[in-house]
N, C-alpha and C positions, 0 to 999 in steps of 0.2 A: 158273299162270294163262295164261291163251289170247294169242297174239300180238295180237287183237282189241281184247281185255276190257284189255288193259295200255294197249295206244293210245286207248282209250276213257278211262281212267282218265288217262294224259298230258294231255290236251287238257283233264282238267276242271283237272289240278292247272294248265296254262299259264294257263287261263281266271281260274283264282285267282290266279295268279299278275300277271297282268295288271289285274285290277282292284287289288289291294293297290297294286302300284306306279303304275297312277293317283290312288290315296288318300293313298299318298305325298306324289305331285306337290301335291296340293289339299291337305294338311293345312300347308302353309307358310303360315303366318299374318303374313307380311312384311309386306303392306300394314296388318293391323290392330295390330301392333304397330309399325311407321313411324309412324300414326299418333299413336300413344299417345305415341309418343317426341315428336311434333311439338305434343301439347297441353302434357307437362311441359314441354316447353323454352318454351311462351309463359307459363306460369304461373311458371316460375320467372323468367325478365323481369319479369312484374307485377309477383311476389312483392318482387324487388330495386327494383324503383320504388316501390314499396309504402314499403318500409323506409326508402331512404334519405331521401322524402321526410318519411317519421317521424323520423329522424336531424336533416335540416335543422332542421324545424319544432321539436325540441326544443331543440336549435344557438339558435334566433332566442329562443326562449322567456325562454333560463337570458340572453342578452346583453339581454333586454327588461330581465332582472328585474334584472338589473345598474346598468341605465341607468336604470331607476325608483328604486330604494337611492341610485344618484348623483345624481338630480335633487330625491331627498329628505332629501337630507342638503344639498342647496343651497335648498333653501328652508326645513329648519329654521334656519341660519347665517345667509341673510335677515331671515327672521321675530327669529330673539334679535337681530339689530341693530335692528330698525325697534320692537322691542317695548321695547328698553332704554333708551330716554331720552335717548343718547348722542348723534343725530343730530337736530339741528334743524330741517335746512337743509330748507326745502318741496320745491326743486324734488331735490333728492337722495332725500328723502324718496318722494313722488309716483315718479321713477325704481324705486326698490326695489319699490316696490308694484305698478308696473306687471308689473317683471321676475319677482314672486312670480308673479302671474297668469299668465302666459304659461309660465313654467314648470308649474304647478298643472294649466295646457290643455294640456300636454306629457304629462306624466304620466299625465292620465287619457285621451289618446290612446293614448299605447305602451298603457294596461293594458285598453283596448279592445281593443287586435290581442292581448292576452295572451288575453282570452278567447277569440277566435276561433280565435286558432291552438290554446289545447288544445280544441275541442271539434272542431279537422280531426285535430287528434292523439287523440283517444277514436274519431272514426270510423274513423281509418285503425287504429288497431286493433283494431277491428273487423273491417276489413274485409282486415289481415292475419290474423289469426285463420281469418277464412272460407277466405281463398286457398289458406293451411295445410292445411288440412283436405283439401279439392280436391286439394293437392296429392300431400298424403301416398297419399290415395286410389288417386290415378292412378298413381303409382309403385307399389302393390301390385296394383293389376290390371295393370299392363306385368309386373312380375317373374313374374305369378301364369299371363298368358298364357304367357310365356315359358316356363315351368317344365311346364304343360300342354302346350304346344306340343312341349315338346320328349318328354315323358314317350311322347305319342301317334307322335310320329315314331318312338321308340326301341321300340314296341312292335307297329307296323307292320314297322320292319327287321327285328325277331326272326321276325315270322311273315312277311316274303317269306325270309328265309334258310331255315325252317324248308319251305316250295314248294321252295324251290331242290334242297334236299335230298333230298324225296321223288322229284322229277323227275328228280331222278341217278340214283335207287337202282332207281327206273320203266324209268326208258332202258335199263341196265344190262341190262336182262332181255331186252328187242328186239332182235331181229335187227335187222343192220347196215341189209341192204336198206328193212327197214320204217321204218326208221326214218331213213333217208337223206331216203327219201320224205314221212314226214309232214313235215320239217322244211322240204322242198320248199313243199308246200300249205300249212302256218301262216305262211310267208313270202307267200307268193302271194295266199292267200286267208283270211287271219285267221285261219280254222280250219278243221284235217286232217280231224279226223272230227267228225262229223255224224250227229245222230240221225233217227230216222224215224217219225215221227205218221203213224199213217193207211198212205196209198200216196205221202207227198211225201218228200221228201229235205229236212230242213230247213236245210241251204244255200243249196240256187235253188230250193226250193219245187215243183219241178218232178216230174210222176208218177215211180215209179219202176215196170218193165214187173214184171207177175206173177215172171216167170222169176228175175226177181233177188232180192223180195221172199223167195220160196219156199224160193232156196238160203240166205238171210241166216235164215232161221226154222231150218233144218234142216242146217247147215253153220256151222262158227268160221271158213272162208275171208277170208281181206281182199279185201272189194268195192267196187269204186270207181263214183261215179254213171257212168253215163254221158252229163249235160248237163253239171256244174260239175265233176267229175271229184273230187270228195272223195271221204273214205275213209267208207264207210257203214255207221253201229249201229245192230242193232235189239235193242230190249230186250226179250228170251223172258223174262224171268219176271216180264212182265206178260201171258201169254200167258194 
């Protein structure tokens, strides 16, 4: 192959080369899996208020129901004295019956909060349930990004190793001098060689004069513009 046709061939493989390793750069998905990591760690907070406050309120429930069995068993011991005959005395009497009652308005206070507190403990499991759910969720789309993420990075690196390769094998074929030089101009100017639409050079866009045109149609010479000073293709077998 032609000194030309091979630095033609360089410049597309650098060109490939160059956009994979910006796809690289952009396929890191650090903010949207940061993210991900910053909704499970607020759901798993919830998740643990969630609970423990289910833990409490079952806590207070079993010590309600406790305290209701102990306030029922003092006022059946009440009631068989005041029912047994054994106690005459009015104002002892009137005492017990008082203390029944007040007890009796004890009782069915605590088992008013009983109710309450299981119907916050039916919602809160609900609405750990729901959290659950959320959560579990969100942990498989983080692992799922992850695993994506990394699937696409590791098959991006395989195809810039795979440029890198060809560019070796490309170069290898170049003379030193031509090749000193392109590496000059893709430093300098993004890109050595440059194609040719028309009569422009499509680096600086700039005519290119008959003469030079004429010998790039009919000649494998390396031509350099003479405005941006790249190295100039023309593609004859669209001729």
């Amino acid at each position: 192959m032609i000194q030309l046709e091979l630095l033609w061939q360089l410049q597309k493989h650098y060109l490939e080369l160059n956009k994979l390793e910006r796809k690289l750069k952009n396929l890191n998905k650090k903010d949207e899996i940061e993210e991900l990591k910053v909704k499970i760690h607020q759901y798993e907070y919830d998740l643990e208020n969630k609970k423990t406050r289910l833990e409490v309120n079952n806590m207070k429930i079993n010590r309600y129901n406790s305290k209701v069995n102990q306030l029922k068993y003092e006022v059946k011991e009440i009631e068989d004295k005041l029912y047994s005959g054994k106690i005459r005395d009015i104002k002892q009497l009137t005492y017990m019956e008082n203390e029944n009652k007040k007890i009796k308005e004890e009782i069915e206070k605590i088992e008013t909060e009983i109710i309450l507190l299981m119907d916050e403990v039916d919602n809160l499991k609900g609405e750990i349930d729901e959290v659950e759910k959320t959560y579990d969720e969100l942990k498989r789309n983080l692992k799922q990004t992850i695993t994506e993420n990394e699937n696409l990075i590791q098959r991006v690196e395989a195809d810039i190793k795979k440029e890198k390769e060809i560019i070796k094998e490309i170069s290898a074929d170049i003379d030193e001098n031509s090749l000193k030089k392109f590496y000059t101009l893709l430093k300098n100017k993004g890109k050595a060689v440059v194609e040719i639409e028309g009569d422009k050079c499509t680096g600086c866009y700039m005519a290119v004069p008959l003469s030079i045109l004429s010998k790039l149609k009919y000649s494998n010479s390396i031509t350099y513009c003479d405005n941006c000073g790249r190295i100039l293709y023309y593609k004859k077998q669209e001729e």
